[in-house]
C-alpha positions as CSV (number, residue, x, y, z in Angstrom):
1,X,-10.8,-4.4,-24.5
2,X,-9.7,-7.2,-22.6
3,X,-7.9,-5.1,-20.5
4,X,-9.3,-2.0,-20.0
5,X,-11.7,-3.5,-17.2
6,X,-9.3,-4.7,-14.5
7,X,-7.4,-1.1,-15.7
8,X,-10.9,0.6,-14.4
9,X,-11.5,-1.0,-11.4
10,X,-8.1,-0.4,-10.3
11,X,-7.7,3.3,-11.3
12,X,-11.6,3.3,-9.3
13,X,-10.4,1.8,-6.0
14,X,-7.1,4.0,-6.1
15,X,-9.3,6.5,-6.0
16,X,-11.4,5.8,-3.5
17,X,-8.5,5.3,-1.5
18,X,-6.9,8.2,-2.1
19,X,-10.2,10.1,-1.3
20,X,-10.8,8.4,2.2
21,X,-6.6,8.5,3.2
22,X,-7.2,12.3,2.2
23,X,-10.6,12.5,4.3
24,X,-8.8,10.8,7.4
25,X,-5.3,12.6,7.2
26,X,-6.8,15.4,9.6
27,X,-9.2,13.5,11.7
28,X,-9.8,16.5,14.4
29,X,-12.3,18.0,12.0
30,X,-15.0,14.6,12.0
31,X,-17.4,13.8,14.3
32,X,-16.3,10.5,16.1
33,X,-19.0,8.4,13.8
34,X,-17.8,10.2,10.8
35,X,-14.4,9.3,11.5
36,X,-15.0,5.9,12.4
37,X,-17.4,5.1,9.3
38,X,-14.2,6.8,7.3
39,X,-11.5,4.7,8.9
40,X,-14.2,1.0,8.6
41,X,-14.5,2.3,4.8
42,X,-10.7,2.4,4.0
43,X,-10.1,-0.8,5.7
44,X,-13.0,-2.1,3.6
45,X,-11.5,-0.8,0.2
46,X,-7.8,-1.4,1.1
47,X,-9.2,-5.0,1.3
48,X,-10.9,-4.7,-1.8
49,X,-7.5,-3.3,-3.3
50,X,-5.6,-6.3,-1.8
51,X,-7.7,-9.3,-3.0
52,X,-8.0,-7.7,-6.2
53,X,-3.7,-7.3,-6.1
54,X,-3.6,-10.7,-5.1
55,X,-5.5,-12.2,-7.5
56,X,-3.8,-10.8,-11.1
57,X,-2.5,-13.3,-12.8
58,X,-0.5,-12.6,-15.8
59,X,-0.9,-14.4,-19.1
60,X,2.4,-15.1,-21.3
61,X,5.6,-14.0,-20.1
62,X,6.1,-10.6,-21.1
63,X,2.5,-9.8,-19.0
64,X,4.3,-11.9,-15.8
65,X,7.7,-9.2,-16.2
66,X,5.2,-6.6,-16.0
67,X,4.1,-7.5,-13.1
68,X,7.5,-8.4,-11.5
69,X,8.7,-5.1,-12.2
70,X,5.8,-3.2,-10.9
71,X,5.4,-5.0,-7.7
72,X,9.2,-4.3,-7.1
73,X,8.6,-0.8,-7.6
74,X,5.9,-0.3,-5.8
75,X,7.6,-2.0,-2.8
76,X,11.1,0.2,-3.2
77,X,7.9,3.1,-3.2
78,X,6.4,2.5,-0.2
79,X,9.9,1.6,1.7
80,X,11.1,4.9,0.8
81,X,8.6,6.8,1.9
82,X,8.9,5.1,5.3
83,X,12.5,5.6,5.4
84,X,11.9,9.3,4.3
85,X,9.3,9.3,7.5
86,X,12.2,7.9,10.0
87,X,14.7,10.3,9.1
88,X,11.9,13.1,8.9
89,X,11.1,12.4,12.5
90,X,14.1,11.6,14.1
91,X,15.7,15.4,12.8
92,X,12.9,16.9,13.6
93,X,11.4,15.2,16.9
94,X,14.6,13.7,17.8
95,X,13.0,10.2,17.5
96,X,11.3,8.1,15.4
97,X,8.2,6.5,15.8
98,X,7.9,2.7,16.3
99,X,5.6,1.5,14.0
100,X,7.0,3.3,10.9
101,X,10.3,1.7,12.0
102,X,8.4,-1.9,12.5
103,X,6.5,-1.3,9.2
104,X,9.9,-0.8,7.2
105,X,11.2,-3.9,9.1
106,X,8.1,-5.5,8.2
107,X,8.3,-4.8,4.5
108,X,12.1,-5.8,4.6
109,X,11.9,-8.6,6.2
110,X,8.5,-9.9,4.3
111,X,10.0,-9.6,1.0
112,X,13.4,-11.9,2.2
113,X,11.1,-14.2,3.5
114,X,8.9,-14.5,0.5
115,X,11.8,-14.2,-1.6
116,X,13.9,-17.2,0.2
117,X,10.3,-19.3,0.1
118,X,9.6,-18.9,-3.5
119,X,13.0,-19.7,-3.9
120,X,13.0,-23.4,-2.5
């Protein structure tokens, strides 16, 4: 029981983040206050998401391997989908765009740091 309450809130706010990324993919369709109380609401939850991320603790060590593993896959996750996005875009548009190349570097560089600080 102890765990199925942190389970619930996360599987809530993935939710609501999925529904407001869906809502905002095609912005044309919104109003302009529509859009902007849409993008101010995923910021807000995406926060939400974050502090909640950041503050899971595990308990023995088996809970803390859990965690290891599933923050490494989530990063190898969300690196391949940028890399997918730069490859995507420089076949067909015959260029990538900046900030998906800065966000890989970002994520790259963010974990070596991390890693090389954790380390000492």
């Amino acid at each position: 029981m102890k765990y199925l309450k942190p389970f619930t809130v996360e599987i809530v706010l993935i939710l609501i983040l999925a529904v407001l990324s869906l809502g905002v993919l095609d912005i044309f369709w919104m109003p302009m206050g529509m859009q902007i109380a849409a993008l101010s609401l995923l910021v807000v939850f995406f926060g939400a998401y974050a502090i909640y991320g950041l503050r899971e603790r595990g308990g023995d060590e088996r809970e803390i391997a859990l965690l290891h593993k599933s923050d490494r896959v989530a990063f190898f996750a969300g690196a391949t989908v940028l890399l997918i996005a730069i490859i995507y875009e420089s076949v067909v548009h015959h260029m990538s765009a900046p900030w998906v190349v800065f966000a890989l570097f970002a994520m790259v560089t963010a974990k070596a740091v991390a890693y090389m600080y954790h380390n000492r």
